[in-house]
Gaussian input, Z-matrix of N, CA and C with variables (Angstrom, degrees):
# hf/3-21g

backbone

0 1
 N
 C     1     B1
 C     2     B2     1     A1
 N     3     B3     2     A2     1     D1
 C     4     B4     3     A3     2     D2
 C     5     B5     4     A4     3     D3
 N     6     B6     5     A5     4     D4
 C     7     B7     6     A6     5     D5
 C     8     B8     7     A7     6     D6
 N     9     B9     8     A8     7     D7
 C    10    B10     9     A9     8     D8
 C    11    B11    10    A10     9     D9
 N    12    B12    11    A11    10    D10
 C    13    B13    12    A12    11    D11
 C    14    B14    13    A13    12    D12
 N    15    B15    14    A14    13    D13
 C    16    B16    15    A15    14    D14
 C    17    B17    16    A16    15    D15
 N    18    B18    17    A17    16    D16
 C    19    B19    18    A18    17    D17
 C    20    B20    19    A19    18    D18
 N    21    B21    20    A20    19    D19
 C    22    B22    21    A21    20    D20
 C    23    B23    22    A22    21    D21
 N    24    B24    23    A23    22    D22
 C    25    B25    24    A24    23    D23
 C    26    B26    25    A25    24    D24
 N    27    B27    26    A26    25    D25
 C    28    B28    27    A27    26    D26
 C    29    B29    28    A28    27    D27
 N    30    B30    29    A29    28    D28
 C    31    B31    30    A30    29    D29
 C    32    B32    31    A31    30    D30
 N    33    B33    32    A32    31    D31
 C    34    B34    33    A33    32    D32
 C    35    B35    34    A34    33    D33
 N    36    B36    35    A35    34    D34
 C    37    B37    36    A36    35    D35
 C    38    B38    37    A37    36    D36
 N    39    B39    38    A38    37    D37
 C    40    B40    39    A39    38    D38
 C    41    B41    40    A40    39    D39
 N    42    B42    41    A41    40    D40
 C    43    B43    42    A42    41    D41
 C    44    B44    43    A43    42    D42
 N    45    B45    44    A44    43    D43
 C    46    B46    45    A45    44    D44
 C    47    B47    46    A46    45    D45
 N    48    B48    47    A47    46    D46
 C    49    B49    48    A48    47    D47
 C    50    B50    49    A49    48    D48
 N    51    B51    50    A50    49    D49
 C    52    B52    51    A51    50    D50
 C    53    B53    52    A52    51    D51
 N    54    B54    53    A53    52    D52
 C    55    B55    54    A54    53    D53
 C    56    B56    55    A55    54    D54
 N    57    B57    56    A56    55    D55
 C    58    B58    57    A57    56    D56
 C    59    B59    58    A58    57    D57
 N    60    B60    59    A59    58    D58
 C    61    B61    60    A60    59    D59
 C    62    B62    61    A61    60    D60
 N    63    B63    62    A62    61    D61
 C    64    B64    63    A63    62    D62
 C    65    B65    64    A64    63    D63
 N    66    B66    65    A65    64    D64
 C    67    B67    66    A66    65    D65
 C    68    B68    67    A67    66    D66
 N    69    B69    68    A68    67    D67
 C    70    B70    69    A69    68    D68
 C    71    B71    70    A70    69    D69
 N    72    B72    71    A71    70    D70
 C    73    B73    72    A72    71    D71
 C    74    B74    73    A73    72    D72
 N    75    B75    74    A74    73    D73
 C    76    B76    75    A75    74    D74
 C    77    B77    76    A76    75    D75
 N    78    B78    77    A77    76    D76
 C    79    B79    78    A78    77    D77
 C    80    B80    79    A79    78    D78
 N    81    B81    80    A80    79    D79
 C    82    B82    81    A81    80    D80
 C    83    B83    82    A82    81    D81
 N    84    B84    83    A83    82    D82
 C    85    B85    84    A84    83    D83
 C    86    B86    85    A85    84    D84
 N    87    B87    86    A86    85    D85
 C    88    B88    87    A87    86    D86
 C    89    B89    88    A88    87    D87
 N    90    B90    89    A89    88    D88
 C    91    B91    90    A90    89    D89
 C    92    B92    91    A91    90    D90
 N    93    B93    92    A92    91    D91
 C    94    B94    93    A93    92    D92
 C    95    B95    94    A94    93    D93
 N    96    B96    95    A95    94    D94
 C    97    B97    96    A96    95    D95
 C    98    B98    97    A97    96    D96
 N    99    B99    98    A98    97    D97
 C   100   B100    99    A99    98    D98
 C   101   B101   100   A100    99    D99
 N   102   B102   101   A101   100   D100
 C   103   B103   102   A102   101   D101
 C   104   B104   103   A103   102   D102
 N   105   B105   104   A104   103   D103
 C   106   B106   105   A105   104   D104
 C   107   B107   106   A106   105   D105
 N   108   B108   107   A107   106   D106
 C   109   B109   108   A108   107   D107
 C   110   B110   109   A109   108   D108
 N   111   B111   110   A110   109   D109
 C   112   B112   111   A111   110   D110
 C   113   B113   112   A112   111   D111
 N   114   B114   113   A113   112   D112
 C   115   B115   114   A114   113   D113
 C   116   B116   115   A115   114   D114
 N   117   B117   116   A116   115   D115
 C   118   B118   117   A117   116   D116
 C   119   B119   118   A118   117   D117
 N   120   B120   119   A119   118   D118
 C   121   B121   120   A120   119   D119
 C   122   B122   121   A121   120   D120
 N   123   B123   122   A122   121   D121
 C   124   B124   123   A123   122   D122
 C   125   B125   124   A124   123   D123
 N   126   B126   125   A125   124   D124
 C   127   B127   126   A126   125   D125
 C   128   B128   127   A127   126   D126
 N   129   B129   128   A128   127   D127
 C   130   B130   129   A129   128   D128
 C   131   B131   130   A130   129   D129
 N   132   B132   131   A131   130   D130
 C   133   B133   132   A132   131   D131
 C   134   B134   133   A133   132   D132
 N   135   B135   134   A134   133   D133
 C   136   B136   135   A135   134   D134
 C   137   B137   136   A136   135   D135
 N   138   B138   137   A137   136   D136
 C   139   B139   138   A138   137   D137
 C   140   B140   139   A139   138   D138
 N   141   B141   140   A140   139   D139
 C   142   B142   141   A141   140   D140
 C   143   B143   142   A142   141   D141
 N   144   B144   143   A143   142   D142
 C   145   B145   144   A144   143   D143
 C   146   B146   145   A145   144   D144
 N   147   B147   146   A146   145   D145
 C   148   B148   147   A147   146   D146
 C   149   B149   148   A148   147   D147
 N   150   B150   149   A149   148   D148
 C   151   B151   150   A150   149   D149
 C   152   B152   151   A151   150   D150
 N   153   B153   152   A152   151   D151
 C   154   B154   153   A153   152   D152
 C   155   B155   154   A154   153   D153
 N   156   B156   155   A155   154   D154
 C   157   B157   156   A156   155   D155
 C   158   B158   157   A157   156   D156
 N   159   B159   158   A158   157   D157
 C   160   B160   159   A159   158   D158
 C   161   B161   160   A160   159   D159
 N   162   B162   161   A161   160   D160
 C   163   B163   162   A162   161   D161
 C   164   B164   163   A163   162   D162
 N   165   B165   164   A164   163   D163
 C   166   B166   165   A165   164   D164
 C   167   B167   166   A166   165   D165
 N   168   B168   167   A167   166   D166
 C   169   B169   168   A168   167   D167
 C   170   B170   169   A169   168   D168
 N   171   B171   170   A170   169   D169
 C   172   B172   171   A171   170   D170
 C   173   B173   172   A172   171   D171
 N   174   B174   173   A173   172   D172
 C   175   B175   174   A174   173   D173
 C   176   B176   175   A175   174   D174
 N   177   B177   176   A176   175   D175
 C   178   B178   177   A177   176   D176
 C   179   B179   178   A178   177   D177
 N   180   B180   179   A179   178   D178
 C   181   B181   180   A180   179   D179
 C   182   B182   181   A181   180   D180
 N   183   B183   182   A182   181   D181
 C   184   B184   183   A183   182   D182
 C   185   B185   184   A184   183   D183
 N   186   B186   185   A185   184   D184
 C   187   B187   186   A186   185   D185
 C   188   B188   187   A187   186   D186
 N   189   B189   188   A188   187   D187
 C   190   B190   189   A189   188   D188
 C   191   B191   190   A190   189   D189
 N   192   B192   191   A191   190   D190
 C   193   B193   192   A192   191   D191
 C   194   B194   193   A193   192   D192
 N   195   B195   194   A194   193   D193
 C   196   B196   195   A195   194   D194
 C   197   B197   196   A196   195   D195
 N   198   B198   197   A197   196   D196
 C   199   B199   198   A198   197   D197
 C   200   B200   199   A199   198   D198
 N   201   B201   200   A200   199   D199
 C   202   B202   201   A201   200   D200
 C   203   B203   202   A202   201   D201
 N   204   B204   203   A203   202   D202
 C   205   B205   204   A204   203   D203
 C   206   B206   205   A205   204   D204
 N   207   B207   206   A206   205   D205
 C   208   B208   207   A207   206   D206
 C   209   B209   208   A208   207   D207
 N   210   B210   209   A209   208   D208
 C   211   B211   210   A210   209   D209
 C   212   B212   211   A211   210   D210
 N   213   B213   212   A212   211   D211
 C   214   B214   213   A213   212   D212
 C   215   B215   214   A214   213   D213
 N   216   B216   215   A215   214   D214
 C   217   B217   216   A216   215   D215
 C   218   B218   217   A217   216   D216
 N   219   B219   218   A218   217   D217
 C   220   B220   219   A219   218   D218
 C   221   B221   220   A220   219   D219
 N   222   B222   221   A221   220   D220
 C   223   B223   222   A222   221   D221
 C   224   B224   223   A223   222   D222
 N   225   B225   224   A224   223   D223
 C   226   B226   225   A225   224   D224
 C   227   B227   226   A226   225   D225
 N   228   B228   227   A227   226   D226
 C   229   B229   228   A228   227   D227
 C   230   B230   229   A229   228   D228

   B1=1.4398
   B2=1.5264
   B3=1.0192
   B4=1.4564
   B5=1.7677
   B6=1.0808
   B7=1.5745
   B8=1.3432
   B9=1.1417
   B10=1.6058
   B11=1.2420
   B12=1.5076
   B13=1.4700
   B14=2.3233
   B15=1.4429
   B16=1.9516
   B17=1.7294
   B18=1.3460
   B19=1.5653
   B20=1.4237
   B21=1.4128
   B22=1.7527
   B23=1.5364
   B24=1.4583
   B25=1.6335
   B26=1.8420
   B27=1.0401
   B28=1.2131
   B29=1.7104
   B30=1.8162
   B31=1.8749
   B32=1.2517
   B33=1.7163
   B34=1.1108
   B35=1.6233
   B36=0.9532
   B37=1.6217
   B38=1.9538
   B39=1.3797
   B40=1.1619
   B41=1.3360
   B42=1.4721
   B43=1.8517
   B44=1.6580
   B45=1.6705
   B46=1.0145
   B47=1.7146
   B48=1.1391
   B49=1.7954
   B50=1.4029
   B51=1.3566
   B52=1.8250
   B53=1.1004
   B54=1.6290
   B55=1.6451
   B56=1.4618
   B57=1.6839
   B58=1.3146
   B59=1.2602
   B60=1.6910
   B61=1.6353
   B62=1.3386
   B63=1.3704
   B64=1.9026
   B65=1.3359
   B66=1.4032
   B67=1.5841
   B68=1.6802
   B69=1.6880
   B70=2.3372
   B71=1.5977
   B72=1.3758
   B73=2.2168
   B74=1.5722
   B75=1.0563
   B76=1.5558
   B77=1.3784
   B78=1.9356
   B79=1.3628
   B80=1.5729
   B81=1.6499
   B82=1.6853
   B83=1.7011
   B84=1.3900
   B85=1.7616
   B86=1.1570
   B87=1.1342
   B88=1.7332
   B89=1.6797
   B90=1.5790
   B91=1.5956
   B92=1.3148
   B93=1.3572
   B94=1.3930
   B95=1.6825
   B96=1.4580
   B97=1.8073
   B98=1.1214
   B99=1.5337
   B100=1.7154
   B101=1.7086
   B102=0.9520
   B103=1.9407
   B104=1.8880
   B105=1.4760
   B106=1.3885
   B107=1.9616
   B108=0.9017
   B109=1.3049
   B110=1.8043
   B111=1.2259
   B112=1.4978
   B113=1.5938
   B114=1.4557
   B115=1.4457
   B116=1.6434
   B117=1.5266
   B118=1.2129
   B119=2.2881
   B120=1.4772
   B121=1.2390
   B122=1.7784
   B123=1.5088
   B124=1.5613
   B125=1.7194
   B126=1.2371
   B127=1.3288
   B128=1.5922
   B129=1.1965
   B130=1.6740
   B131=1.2796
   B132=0.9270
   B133=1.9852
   B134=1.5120
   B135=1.0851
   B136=1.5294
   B137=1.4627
   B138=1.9649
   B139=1.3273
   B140=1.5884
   B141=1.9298
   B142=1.6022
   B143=1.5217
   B144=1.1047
   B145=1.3093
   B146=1.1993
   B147=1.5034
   B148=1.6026
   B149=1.7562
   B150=0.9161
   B151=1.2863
   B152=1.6390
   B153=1.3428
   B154=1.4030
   B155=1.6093
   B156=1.6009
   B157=1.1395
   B158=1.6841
   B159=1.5791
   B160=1.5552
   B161=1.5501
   B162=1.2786
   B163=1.8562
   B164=2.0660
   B165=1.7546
   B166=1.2544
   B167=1.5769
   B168=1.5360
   B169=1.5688
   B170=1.3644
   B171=1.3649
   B172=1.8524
   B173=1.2398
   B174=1.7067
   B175=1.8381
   B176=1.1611
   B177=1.5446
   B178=1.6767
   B179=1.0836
   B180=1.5615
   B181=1.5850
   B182=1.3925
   B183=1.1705
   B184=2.0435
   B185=1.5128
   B186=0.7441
   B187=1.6944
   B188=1.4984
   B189=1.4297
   B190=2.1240
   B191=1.0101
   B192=1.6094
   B193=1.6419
   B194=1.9665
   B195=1.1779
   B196=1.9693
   B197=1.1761
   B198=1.8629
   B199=1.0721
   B200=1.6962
   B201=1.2657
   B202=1.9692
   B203=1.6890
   B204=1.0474
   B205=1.8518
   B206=1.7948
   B207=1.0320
   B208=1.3906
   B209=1.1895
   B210=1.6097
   B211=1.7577
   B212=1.4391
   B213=0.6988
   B214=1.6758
   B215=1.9393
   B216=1.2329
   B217=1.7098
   B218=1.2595
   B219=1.3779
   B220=1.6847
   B221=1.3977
   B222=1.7592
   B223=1.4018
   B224=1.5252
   B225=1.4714
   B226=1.8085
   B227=1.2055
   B228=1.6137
   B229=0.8720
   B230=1.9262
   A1=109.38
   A2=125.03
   A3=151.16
   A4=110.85
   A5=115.78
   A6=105.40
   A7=134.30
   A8=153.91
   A9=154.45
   A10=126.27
   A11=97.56
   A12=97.76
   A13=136.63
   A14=92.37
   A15=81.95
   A16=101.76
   A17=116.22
   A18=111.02
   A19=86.60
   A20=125.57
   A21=121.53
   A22=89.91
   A23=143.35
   A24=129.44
   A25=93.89
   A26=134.97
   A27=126.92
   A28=129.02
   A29=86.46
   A30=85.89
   A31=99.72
   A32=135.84
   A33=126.93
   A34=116.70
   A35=122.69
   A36=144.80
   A37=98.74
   A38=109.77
   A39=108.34
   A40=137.28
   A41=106.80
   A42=108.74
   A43=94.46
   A44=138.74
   A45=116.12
   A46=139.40
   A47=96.89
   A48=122.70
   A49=99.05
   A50=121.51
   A51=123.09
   A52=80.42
   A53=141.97
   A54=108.84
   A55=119.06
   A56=107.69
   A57=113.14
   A58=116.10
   A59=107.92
   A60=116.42
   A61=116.92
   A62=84.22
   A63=90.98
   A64=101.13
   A65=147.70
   A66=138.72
   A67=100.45
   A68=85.03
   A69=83.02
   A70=92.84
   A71=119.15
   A72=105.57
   A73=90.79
   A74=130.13
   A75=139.79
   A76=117.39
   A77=94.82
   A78=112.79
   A79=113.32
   A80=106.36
   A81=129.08
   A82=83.97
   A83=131.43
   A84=113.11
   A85=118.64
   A86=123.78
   A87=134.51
   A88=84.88
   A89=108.53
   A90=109.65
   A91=133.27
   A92=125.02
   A93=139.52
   A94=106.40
   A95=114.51
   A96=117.47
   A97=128.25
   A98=115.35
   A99=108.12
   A100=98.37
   A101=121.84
   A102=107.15
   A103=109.07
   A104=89.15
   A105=104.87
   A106=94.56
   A107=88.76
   A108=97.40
   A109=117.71
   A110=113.66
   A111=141.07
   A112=97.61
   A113=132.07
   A114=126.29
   A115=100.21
   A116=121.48
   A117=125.13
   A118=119.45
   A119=87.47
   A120=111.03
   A121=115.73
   A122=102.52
   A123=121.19
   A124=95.71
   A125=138.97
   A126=135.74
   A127=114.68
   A128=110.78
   A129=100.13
   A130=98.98
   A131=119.13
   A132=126.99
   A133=95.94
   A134=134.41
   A135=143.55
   A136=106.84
   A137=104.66
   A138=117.67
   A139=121.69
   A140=104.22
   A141=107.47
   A142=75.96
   A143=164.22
   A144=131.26
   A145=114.24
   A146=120.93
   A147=127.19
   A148=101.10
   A149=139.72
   A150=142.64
   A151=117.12
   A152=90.02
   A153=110.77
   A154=110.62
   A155=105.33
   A156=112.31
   A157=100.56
   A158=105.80
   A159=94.55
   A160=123.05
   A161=95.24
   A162=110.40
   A163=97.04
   A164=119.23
   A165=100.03
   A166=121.47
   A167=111.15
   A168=99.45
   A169=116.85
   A170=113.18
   A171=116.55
   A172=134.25
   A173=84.13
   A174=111.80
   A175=97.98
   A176=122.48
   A177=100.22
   A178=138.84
   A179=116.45
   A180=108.13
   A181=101.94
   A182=110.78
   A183=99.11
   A184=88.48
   A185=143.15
   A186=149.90
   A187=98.91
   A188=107.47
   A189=115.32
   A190=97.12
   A191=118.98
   A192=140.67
   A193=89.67
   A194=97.55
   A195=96.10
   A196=128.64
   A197=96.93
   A198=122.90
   A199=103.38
   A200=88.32
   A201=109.98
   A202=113.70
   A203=113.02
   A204=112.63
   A205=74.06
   A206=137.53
   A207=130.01
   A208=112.50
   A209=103.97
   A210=129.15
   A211=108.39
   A212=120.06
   A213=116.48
   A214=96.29
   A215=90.57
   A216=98.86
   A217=116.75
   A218=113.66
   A219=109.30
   A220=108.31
   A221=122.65
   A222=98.29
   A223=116.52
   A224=119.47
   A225=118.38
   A226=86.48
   A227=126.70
   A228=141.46
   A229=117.24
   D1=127.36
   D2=168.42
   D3=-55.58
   D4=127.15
   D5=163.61
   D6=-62.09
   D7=120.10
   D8=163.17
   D9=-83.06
   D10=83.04
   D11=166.22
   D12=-59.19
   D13=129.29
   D14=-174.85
   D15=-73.61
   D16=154.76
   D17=-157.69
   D18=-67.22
   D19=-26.71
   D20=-158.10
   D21=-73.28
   D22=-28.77
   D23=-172.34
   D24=-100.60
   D25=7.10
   D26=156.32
   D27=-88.10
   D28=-27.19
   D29=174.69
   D30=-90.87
   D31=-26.78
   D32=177.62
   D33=-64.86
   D34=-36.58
   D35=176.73
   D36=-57.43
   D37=-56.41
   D38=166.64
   D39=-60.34
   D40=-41.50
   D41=-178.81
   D42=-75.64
   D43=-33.97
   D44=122.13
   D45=41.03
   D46=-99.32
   D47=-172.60
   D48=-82.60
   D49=-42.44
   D50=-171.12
   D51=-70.74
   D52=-57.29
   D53=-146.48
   D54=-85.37
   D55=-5.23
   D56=162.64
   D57=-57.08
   D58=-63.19
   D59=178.80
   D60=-27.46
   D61=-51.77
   D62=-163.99
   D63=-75.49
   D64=-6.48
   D65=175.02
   D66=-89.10
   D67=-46.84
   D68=175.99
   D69=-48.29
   D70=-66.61
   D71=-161.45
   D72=-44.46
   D73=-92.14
   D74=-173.07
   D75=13.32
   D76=-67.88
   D77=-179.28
   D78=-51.21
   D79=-56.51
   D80=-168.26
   D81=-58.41
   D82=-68.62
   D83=-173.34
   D84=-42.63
   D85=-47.66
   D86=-155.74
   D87=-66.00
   D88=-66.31
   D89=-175.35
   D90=-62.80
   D91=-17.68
   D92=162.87
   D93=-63.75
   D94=-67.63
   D95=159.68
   D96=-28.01
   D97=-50.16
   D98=175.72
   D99=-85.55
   D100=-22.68
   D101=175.01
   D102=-59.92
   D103=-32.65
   D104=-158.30
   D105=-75.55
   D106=-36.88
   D107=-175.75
   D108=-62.76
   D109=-51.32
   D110=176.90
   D111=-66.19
   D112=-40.09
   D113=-178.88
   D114=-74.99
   D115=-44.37
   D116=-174.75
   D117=-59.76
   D118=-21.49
   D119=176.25
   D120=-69.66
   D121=-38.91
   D122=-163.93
   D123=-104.39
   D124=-8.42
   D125=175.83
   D126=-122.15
   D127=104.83
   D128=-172.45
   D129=-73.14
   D130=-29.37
   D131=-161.93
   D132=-69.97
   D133=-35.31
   D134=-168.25
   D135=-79.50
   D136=-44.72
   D137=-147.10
   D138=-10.17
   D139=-63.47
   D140=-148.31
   D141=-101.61
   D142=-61.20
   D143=172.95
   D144=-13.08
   D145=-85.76
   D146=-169.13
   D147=-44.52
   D148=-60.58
   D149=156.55
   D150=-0.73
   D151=-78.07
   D152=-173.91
   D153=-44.83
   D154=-43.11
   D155=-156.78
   D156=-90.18
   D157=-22.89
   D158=168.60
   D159=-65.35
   D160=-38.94
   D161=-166.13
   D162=-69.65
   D163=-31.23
   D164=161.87
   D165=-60.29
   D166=-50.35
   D167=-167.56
   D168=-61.34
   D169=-19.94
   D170=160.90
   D171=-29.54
   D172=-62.68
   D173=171.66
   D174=-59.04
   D175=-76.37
   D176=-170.65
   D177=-59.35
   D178=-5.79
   D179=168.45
   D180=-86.99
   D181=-17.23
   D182=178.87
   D183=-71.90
   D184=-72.28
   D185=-150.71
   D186=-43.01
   D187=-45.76
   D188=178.40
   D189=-46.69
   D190=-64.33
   D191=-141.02
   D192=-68.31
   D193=-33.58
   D194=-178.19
   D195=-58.27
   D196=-36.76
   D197=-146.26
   D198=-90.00
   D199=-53.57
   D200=163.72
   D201=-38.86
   D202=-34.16
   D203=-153.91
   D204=-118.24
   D205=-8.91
   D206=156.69
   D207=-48.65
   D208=-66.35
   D209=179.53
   D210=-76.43
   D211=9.36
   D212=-179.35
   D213=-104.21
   D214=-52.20
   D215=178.53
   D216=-54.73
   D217=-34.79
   D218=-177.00
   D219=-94.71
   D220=-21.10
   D221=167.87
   D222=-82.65
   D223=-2.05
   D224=157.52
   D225=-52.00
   D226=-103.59
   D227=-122.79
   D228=-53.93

């Protein structure tokens, strides 16, 4: 016999896996930024490039982190 999933433990099972995903990107921005940051420290020639590019992946993990407690709020609600 095969398992049967009810569709309600399959979408739950799913939002699930997305909200992992979306904490793994989060994590990978936050940690790419401070690498980015520490290389930008050790290359003056790079500096405000490397900079630049840390202070974006910032923003986009804040923007996830928004986006998440967006979706978190509407599956409370």
């Amino acid at each position: 016999m095969g398992h049967r999933y009810s569709l309600k433990h399959m979408a739950a099972h799913h939002e699930e896996t997305e909200e992992r995903a979306l904490w793994a990107g989060i994590v990978a921005l936050e940690e790419g930024a401070s690498l980015t940051r520490r290389l930008a420290s050790l290359d003056s020639m790079q500096r405000e490039r490397l900079e630049n590019e840390a202070a974006l992946k910032e923003q986009l993990a804040a923007q996830v982190k928004n986006s998440l407690a967006k979706l978190q709020r509407v599956e409370i609600a």
